[in-house]
N, C-alpha and C positions, 0 to 999 in steps of 0.2 A: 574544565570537564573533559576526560577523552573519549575517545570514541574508539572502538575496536573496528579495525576495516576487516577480522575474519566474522566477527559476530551480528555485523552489519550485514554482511554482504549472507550470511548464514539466513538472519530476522528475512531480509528480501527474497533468499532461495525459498520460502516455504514453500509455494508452492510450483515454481518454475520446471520444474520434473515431476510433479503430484500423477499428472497420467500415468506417466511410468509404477508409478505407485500404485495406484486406485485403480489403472485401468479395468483387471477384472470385477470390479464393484461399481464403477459410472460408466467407463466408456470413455473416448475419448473424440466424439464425431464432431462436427462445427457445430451440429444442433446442440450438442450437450453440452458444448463450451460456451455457446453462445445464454442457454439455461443456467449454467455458473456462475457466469458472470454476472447475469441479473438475479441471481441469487446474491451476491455479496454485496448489490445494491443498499437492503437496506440497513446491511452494517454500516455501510459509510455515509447515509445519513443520518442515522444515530450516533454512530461517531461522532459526524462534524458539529452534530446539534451539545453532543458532552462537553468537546473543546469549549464551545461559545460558553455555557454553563461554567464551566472552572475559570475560563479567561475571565468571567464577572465577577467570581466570588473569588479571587485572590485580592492581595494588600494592593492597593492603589499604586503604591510604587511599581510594584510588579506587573501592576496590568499594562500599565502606562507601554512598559520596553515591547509587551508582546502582541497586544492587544490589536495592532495594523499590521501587522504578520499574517494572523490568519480571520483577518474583516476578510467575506467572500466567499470563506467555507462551503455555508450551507448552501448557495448558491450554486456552488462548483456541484456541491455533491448530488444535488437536485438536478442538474447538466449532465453530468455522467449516468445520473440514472435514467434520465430518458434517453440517451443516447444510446446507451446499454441495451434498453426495451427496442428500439427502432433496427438495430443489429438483429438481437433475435427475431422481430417480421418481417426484416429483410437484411437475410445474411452475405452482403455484397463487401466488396472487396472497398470499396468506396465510402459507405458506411465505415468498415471497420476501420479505417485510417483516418476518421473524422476523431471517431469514440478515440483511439489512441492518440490522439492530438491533445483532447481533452483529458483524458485521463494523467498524460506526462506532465501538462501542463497545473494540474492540479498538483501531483505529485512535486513536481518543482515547486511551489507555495509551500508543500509541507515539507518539502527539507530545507525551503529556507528558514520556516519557521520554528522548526528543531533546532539549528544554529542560533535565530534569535532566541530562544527560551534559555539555551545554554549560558546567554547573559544574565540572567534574572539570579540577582544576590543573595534572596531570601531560599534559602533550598527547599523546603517546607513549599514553598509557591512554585518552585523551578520542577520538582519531582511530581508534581499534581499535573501542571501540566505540559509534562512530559510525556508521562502515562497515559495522558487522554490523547496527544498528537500520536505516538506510538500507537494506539489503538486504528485510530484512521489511518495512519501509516499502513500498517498491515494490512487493513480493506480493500486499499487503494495498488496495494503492489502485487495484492492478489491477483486484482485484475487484468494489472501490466503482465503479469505471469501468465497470465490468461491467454492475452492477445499472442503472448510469444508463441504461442503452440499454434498459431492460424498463419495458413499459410498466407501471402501476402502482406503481411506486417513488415514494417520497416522500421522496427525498431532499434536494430543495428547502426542504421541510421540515424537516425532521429538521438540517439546516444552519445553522437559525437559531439553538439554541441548543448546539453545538458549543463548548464552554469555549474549544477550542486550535483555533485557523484552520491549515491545513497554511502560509498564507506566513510562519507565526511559524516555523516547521521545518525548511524544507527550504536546506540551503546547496547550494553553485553545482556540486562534486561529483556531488551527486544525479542532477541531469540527465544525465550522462553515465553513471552507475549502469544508471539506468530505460531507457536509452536501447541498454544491451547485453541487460538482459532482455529486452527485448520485441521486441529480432532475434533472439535465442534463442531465445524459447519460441516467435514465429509463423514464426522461419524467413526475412524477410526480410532486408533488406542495413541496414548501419548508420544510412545513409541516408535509408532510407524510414522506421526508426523513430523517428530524429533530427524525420523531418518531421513523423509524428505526433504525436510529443511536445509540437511548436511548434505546429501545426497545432489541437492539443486545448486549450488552455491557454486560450482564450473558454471554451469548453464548461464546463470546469468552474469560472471564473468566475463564470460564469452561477448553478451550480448552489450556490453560494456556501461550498463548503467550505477 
């Protein structure tokens, strides 16, 4: 299975420059970022809860390769959400590189567990859940996108020693995934999120994840 490193790294830009985009429609202050981010909260525990659901209902062969890849999910996801919540009541610099801790660290489970699903032989079981990891993938990187825009992140950092780089992950799908969340949750045209998406993909580049 390949992986595109421009459509990847495209799927992760969606929203890594979204202010630049949206600005005159959200804003872009810590407060509203910090509201964002617990906004896309409970996509990714609905996400992590879909994965678990597909990981069950595939062929037992299939479940077998994937199935301890993403054990912890919903756990994780349930982590970030209050972490997320405790950011927005107290928007400290200390907080927010706790929540980023968590969130990479989540993020590294889900691209490792996009490489393992890319083993799964039956495609019909591999393209299920792929789709549902993709799914939480985008929730997940939204938020990392998030963080990038707060100052005090050290995510630059924290980049360097990342095991799994997202363009080892993301296939050409993805971007048109990321590309309907993020007219969904801000509301704009397909279009405009499309551009984001293309429009971010330096950004995060840059930020070397």
């Amino acid at each position: 299975m390949k992986f595109s490193f421009q459509s990847k790294l495209a799927a992760w830009a969606a929203i890594a420059l979204l202010c630049l985009a949206v600005t005159p429609v959200i804003g872009c202050t810590k407060a509203t970022i910090a509201q964002d981010i617990v906004a896309w909260t409970p996509t990714i525990i609905s996400t992590s809860t879909t994965v678990a659901s597909v990981v069950a209902s595939i062929d037992p062969g299939s479940g077998i390769i994937i199935s301890a890849a993403v054990a912890g999910f919903d756990m994780l996801a349930k982590l970030v959400a209050a972490q997320a919540q405790n950011y927005l009541d107290n928007p400290s610099t200390s907080v927010l590189l706790t929540l980023q801790n968590q969130v990479l660290t989540f993020q590294q489970q889900i691209n490792t567990s996009i490489l393992q699903a890319a083993k799964i032989t039956n495609m019909q079981s591999q393209q299920r859940v792929l789709a549902a990891i993709e799914g939480l993938s985008t929730a997940v990187t939204a938020v990392i996108a998030l963080i990038a825009t707060v100052k005090g992140n050290t995510l630059s950092t924290a980049s360097l020693t990342a095991p799994v780089k997202i363009a080892q992950v993301i296939s050409p799908q993805q971007i048109d995934v990321s590309t309907q969340m993020v007219a969904e949750h801000y509301g704009i045209t397909t279009g405009a999120a499309e551009a984001s998406v293309r429009a971010s993909i330096y950004a995060l580049r840059r930020i070397g994840l």
